[in-house]
C-alpha positions in Angstrom: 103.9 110.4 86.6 103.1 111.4 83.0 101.1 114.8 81.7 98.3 112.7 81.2 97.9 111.2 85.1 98.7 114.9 86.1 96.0 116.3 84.0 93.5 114.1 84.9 94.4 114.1 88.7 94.1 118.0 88.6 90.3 117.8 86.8 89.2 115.4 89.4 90.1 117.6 92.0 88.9 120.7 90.2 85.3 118.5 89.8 85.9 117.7 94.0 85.8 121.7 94.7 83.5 122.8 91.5 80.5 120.1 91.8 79.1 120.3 95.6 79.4 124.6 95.1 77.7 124.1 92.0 74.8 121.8 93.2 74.0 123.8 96.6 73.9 126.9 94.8 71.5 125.0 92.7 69.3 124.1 95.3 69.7 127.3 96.9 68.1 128.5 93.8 65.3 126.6 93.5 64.4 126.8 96.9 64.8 130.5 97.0 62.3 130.6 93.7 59.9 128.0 95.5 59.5 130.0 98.8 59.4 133.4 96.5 56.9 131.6 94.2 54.3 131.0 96.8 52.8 134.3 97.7 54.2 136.0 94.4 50.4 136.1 92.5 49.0 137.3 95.6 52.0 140.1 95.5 51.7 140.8 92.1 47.9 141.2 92.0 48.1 143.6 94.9 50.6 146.0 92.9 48.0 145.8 90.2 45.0 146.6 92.1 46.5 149.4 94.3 49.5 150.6 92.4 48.3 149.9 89.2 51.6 148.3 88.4 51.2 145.2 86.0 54.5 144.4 85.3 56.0 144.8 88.7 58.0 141.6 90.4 60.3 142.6 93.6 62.4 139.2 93.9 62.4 138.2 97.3 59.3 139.8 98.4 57.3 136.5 98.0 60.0 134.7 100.6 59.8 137.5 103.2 55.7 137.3 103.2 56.4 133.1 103.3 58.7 133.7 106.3 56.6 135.7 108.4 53.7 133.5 107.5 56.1 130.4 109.0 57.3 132.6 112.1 53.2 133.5 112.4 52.2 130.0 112.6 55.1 128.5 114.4 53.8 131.3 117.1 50.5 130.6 116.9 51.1 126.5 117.4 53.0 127.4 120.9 49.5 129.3 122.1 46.7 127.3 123.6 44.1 128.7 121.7 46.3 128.3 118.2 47.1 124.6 119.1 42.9 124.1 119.5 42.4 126.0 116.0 45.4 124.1 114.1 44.4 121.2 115.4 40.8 121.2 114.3 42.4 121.4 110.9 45.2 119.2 111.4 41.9 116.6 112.1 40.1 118.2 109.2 42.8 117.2 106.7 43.2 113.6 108.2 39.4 112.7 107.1 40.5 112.9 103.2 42.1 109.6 101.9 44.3 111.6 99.7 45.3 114.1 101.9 45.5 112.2 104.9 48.4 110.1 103.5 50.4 113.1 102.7 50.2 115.2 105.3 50.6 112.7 107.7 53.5 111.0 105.5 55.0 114.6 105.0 54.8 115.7 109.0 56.2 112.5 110.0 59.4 113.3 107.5 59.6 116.6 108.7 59.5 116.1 112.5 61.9 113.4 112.0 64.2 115.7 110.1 63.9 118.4 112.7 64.8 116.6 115.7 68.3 117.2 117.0 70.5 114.6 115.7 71.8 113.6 119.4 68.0 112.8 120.2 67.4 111.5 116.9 70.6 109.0 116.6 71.8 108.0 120.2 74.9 106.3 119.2 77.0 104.4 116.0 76.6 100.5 116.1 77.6 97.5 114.2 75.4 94.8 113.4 74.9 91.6 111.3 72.9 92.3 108.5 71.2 91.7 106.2 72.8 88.2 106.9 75.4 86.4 109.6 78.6 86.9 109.0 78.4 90.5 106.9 77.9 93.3 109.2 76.5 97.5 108.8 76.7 100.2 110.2 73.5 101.2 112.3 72.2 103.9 114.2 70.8 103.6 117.4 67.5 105.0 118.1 65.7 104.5 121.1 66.1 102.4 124.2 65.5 98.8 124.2 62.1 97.8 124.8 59.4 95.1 125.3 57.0 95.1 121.7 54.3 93.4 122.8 54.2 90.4 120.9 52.5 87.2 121.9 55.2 85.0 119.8 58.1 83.7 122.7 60.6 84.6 120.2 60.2 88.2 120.7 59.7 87.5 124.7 62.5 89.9 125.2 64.2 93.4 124.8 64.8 94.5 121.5 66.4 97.8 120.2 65.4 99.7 117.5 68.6 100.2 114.9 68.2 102.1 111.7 70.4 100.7 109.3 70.6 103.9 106.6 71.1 103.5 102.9 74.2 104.8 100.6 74.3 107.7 99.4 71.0 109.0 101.1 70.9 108.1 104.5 67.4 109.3 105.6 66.1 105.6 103.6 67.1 102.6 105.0 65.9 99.5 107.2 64.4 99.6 110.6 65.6 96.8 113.0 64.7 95.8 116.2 67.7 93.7 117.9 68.7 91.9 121.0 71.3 93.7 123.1 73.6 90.9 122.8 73.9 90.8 119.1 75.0 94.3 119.0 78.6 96.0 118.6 79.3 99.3 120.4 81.5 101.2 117.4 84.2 104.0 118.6 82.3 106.2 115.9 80.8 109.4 116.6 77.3 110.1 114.9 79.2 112.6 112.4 81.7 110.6 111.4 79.0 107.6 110.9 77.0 109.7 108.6 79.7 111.0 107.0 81.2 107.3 105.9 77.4 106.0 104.7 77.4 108.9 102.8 80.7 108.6 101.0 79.9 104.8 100.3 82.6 104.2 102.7 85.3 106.3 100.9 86.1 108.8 104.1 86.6 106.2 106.9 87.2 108.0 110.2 90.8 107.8 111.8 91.9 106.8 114.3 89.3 104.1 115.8 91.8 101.7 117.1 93.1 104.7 119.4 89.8 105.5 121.0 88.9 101.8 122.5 90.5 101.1 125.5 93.0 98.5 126.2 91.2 96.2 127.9 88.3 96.4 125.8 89.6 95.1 122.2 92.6 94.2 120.9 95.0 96.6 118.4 93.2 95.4 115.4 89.6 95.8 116.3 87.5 98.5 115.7 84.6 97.7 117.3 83.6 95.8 120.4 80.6 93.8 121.4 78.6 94.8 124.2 
């Protein structure tokens, strides 16, 4: 191997280690600035009334305010009477056009996001998409189902199956398919994730070792249901 391939081979994996560090510390940042930003007038006006302080910014002051604000509400939503009150405004925000389709967009993302991945993704599947004879990786996420259509095409159950995008796996396709046409994957959730993410570069080992004998042969990896 010459200087050149050694050189090269020894950046790349200086970039592998440097690069994610350098881009969650980056994010850390602006989030940490974000939450700080939101109360910091309201801070900084209060030294200036009462202290008489102008010039005065503690940093991190504005997230601890946010925080207990968050804790405050997430308190008051598990109370009767705070679920009454946050819903009359939840209902008052849902009668603007504007707002209406951000909040409810925005909740929708969030609740989605904060659901515990076993609930949220019940198991790794493979299916045929977006046409026979090429298959994806897809994400189970509910139990099959009647969907109340009139046309006799659709007279029977059909699972829901997210089928997630590379590199960002929260965009993708929802499909709803017939049990038969899909394929159990020895996968775990994590290591599903993990492969959309990399575009397929970190493959989980050893699949082929997980099926049962009698299920597939040596050379499978997955097995239709």
């Amino acid at each position: 191997m010459s200087w050149r391939h050694r050189l090269r081979n020894v950046l790349l994996a200086g970039l592998l280690f440097l690069t994610p560090v350098y881009v969650t510390i980056y994010i850390l940042v602006l989030l940490f600035r974000f939450m700080d930003g939101i109360f910091a007038p309201l801070i900084d006006r209060a030294f200036a009334t009462f202290l008489g302080e102008r010039d005065v910014h503690i940093p991190g002051l504005g997230i601890l305010l946010t925080l207990t604000v968050i804790l405050f509400l997430g308190w008051l939503s598990r109370r009767v009477v705070g679920r009454r009150l946050l819903s009359v405004f939840e209902s008052f925000i849902r009668r603007i056009p504007i707002a209406r389709s951000v909040y409810g967009g925005t909740k929708g993302v969030l609740e989605a996001v904060s659901r515990d991945q076993a609930d949220a993704f019940k198991k790794v599947v493979i299916v045929e998409f977006p046409r026979p004879g090429i298959y994806a990786i897809g994400f189970v996420t509910g139990a099959g189902a009647y969907w109340g259509s009139t046309d006799p095409r659709l007279d029977q159950e059909l699972v829901p199956v997210f089928i997630p995008k590379t590199p960002n796996p929260t965009g993708g396709f929802l499909l709803l398919v017939p049990p038969h046409e899909i394929m159990d994957c020895a996968m775990t959730v994590e290591e599903g994730i993990r492969m959309v993410v990399s575009g397929g570069i970190l493959q989980p080992e050893g699949l082929v070792e997980r099926l049962k004998p009698t299920e597939a042969a040596p050379e499978m990896v997955a097995v239709r249901e």
